[in-house]
N, C-alpha and C positions, 0 to 999 in steps of 0.2 A: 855957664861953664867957661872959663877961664881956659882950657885946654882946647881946642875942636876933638871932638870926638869922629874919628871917619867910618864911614860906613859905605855902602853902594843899595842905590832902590831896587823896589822889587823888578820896576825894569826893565832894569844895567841887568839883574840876576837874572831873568828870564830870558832876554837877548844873549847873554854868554851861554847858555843851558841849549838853546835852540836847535843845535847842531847837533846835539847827543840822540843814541837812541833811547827810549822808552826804559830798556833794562840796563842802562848805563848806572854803575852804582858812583855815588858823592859822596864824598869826607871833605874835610878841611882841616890843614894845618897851621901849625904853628913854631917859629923860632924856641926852642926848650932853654934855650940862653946859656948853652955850654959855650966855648969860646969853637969852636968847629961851625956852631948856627945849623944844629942837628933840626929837622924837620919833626916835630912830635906832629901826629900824628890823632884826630877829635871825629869818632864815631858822631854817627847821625840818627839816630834813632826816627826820626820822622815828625817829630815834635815840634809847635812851634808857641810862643805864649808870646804876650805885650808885657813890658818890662819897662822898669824905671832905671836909667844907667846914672853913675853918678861917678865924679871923679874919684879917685885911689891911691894912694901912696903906698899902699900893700900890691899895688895890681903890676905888674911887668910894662901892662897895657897903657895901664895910669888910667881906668876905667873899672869900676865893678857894678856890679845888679844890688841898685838899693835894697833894705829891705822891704818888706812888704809893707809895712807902716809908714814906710820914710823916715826911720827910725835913725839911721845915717847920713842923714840929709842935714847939711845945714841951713837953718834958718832963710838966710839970703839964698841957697844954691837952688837953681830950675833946674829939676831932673828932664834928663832927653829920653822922651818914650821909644823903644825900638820893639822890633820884632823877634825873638830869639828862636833861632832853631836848636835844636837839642837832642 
């Protein structure tokens, strides 16, 4: 990939999470790209799957979830396996 793709380990995730209690609830946000940089807001359902990411010029992120085939994959491009929560 041409881009770095950022992310943080499960870790870096676990060390930040450490301090919460037990019924602490998690979300994560996102920039919605209004010019204001309004916080949109990405339930978590509890989900989590291994995933193929792959660059985007549809994505805001400039990353999207190949398909399942690698169907969107170019030939040359190494998709980066991650972990997705959802």
């Amino acid at each position: 990939m041409a881009t770095t793709f950022k992310t943080i380990t499960k870790a870096a995730l676990l060390e930040a999470l450490e301090d919460l209690d037990d019924n602490d609830s998690i979300a994560v946000a996102s920039d919605y790209g209004d010019r204001c940089h309004t916080q949109q807001l990405h339930r978590l359902k509890g989900n989590i799957e291994e995933v193929k990411v792959r660059e985007s010029a549809y994505s805001d992120s400039g990353f999207a979830v190949a398909d399942e085939d690698g169907g969107e994959l170019d030939d040359n491009e190494e998709p980066l396996t991650v972990y997705l929560l959802s």
